[in-house]
C-alpha positions, -999 to 999 in steps of 0.1 A, spaced: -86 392 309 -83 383 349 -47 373 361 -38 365 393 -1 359 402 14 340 429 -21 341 451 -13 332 487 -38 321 517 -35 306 549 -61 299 575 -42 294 608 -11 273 601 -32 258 571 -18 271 537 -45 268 512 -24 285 481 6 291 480 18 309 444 -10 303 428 -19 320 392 -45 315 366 -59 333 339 -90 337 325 -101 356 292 -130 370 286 -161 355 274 -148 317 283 -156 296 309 -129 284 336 -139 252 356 -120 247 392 -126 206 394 -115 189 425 -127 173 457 -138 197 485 -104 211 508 -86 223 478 -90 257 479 -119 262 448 -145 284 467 -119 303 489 -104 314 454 -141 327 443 -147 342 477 -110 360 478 -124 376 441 -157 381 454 -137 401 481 -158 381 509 -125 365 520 -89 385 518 -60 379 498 -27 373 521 -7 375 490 0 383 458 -17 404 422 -48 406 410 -48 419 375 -79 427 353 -75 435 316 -37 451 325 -46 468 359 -35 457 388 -62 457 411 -58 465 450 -66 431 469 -78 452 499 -108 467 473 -119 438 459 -152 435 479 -160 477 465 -153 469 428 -177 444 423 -151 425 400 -169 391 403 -207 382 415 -210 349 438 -235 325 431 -236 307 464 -238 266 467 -268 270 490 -283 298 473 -284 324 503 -317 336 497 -341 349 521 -369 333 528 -393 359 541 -383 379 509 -398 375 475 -382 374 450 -381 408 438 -373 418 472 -340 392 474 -326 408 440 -330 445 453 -322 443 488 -285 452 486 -281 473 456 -304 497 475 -292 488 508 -253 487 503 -248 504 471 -276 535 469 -288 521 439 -327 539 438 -355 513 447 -375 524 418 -341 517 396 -332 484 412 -368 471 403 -364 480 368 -328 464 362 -341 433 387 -375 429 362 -352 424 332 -331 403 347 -362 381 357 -376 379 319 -342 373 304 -339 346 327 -373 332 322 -383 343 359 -407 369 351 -437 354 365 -418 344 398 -408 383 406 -440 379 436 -431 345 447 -412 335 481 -383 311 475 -400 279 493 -420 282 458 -396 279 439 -376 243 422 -339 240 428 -331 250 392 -355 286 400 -338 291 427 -304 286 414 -318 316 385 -326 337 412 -292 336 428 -277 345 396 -304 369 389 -289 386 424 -254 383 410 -264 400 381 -276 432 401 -242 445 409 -234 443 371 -200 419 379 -172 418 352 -174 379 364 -200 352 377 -185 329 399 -207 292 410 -199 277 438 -211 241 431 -238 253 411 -250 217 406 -241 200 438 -282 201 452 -297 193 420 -311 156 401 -299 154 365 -324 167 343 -322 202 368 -284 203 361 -288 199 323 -311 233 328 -277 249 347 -255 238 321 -279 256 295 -277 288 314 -241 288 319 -235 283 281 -265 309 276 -239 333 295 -213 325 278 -228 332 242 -239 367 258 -201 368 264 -208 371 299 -168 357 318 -174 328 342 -157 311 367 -172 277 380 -164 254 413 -172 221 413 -165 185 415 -185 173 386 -159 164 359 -186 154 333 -206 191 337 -174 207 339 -165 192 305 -200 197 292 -194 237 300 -158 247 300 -130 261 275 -108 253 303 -108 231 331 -78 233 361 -78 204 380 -73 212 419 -59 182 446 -61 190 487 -27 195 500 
C-alpha cells in the first residue's frame, strides 16, 4: 500500500498542496479527476521523483520512504501526456535507452525484458518501427512499455486519454484494466469523469485553489 501524509508543494508563492494524503492499495486503480491547475500531475511527478516534495511522508507498504530518493527507487513509472518519445529512435531503441544509459542495465538484457514487454503488449511487430509510424493508442503502449522497463511498484498516466478519438480511448481503458487484473498498482490523471469511472476502484475528485 502507498500512503502519503500531509504532502506539501509550493511553486513560488503558489501553494499547490498543502496537507495532502491519499492512499492507495495495491492492485487497484486510483483516478485524480479535476480540471487542469489542481495539482494531479505535480503529485505523479513528486512520486515519479521528477519534481520534489517540500513536505511531508511517503510511506510504501509500512516504510517510510526518503522524499529526497524518490527519483533512485523507481517507486512509480510515468506515462507522460505527450508521450516523450524520441523520434529518431525506434522503438526498441526508446524502451532501452535509459535502463542502459542511467541504470547499467546490459544492452543485451534491456532488449530481452523490452521484447517481452512489446509481445505482452501486442507491440511485437512494432520493436523496428520509428514513432511517426505509430497510431496514438501504439504510441501511448510504447510509453507504458518504457515505464515498464524500470520495473515500477506503480504506473502513473498523466492524461493518458487527453490526445485520443473515442474508439482509441476505449483501447486505453482495456489496457489499464489489463494491468490491473495482472495486479499491476495504478495511479491515473485526468479530467475525463466517464473513463475515470469506466477504470477506477477509487476516484478523488481534485478543485484548483
Amino acid at each position: 500500500m502507498l500512503e502519503l501524509k500531509n504532502i506539501s508543494k509550493r511553486f513560488g508563492q503558489k501553494v499547490i498542496f498543502t496537507d495532502f494524503s491519499l492512499q492507495v492499495e495495491d492492485g487497484k486503480i486510483l483516478s485524480l479527476v479535476g480540471p487542469s491547475g489542481g495539482g494531479k500531475t505535480t503529485l505523479l511527478r513528486m512520486l515519479a521523483g521528477l519534481e520534489t516534495v517540500d513536505s511531508g511522508e511517503v510511506i510504501y507498504n509500512g516504510e517510510t520512504i526518503p522524499v529526497g530518493e524518490l527519483e533512485k527507487l523507481n517507486l512509480l513509472g510515468f506515462v507522460f501526456q505527450d508521450f516523450q518519445l524520441f523520434p529518431h529512435l525506434s522503438v526498441m531503441d526508446n524502451l532501452i535507452l535509459s535502463p542502459v544509459k542511467t541504470a547499467g542495465m546490459r544492452k543485451e538484457d534491456a532488449i530481452q525484458k523490452a521484447t517481452g514487454l512489446l509481445e505482452r503488449l501486442g507491440l511485437g511487430e512494432h520493436a523496428n518501427a520509428y514513432p511517426y509510424s505509430l497510431s496514438g493508442g501504439q504510441k501511448q503502449r510504447v510509453a507504458l512499455a518504457r515505464a515498464m522497463m524500470i520495473d515500477p511498484q506503480i504506473i502513473g498516466y498523466d492524461e493518458p486519454t487527453s490526445a485520443l478519438d473515442p474508439e482509441l480511448r476505449q483501447e486505453v481503458e482495456h489496457l489499464i484494466l489489463q494491468n490491473r487484473e495482472a495486479g499491476m498498482t495504478q495511479i491515473v490523471v485526468t479530467h475525463d469523469l466517464q473513463f475515470a469511472e469506466n477504470i477506477s476502484d477509487v476516484m478523488i475528485k481534485i478543485n484548483p485553489k
